[in-house]
N, C-alpha and C positions, 0 to 999 in steps of 0.2 A: 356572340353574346350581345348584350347591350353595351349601347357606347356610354354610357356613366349607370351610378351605383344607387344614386338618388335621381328622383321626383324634381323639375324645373317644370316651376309652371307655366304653361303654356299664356303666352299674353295673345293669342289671335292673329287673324294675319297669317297662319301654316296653314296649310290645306290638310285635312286628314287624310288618313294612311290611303292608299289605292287599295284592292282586292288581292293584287298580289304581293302586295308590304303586309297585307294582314298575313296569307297565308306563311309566308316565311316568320313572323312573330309567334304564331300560331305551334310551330315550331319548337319555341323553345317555353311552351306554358306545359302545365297538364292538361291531358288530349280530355279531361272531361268539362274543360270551356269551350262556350260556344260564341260566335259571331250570330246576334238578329241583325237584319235588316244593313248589315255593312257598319254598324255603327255600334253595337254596342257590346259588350264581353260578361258571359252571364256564365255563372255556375253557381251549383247546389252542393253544400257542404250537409255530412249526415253527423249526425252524435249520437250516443247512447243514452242521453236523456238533455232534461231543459237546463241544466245548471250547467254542464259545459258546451253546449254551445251559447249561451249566452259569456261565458269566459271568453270564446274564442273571435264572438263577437267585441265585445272590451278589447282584447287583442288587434283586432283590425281598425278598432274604430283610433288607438293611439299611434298605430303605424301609421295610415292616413294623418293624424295631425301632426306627425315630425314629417310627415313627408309633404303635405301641404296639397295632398290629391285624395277625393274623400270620392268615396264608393258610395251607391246607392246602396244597403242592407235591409234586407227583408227578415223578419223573425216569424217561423212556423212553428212553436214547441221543438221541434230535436231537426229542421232542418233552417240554415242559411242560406239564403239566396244574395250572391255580392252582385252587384251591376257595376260594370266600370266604361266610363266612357268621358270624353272632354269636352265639356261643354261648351267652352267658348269655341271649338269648330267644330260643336254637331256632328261630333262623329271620334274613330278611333285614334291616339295617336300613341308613342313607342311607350310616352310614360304610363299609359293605361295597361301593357306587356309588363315591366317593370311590376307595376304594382300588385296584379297576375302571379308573378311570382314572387315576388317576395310573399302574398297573401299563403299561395301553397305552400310557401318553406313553414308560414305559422302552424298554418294544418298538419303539416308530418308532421312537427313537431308537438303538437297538442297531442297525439292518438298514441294509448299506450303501443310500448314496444312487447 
């Protein structure tokens, strides 16, 4: 699992993750995140109309500020697109995984049961 529970942000100077630190992180997100380009972690959240994904957006946009690591969010009507990636090394690092998942734990948890 991850080696802590929260978000440390990254002050520069790490090198991002290799191809094979991704794959192993990759691991433990849900398999419908994707890796571009080595750098960045992109998934598509669906809703059943605009009023909750834009909830579930608000959602992510607060976790990001207690966590102090903000996502790129894209808004389509009923789909979410999150981008995560660290910008100060241009590329992926564990707390972008982290954030990956906690993001999915909001999503179960938004979708009726």
């Amino acid at each position: 699992m991850f080696t802590r529970s929260s978000c440390i942000p990254c002050q520069g100077g790490v090198p991002p993750l290799t191809l094979s630190e991704i794959q192993n992180f990759l691991e433990l997100i849900h398999k419908r995140w994707s890796v571009e380009e080595g750098k960045k972690l992109i998934r598509d959240f669906q809703f059943e109309n605009f009023k909750s994904a834009l909830k579930f957006t608000n959602s992510v946009a607060d976790l990001a500020e207690n966590e102090g690591h903000h996502p790129y969010i894209h808004i389509n009507f009923k789909t979410i697109r999150i981008i995560l990636f660290t910008h100060k090394i241009d590329g992926l690092h564990e707390n972008d995984f982290l954030m990956a998942k906690k993001i999915d734990d909001l999503f179960d948890y938004s979708q009726p049961t």
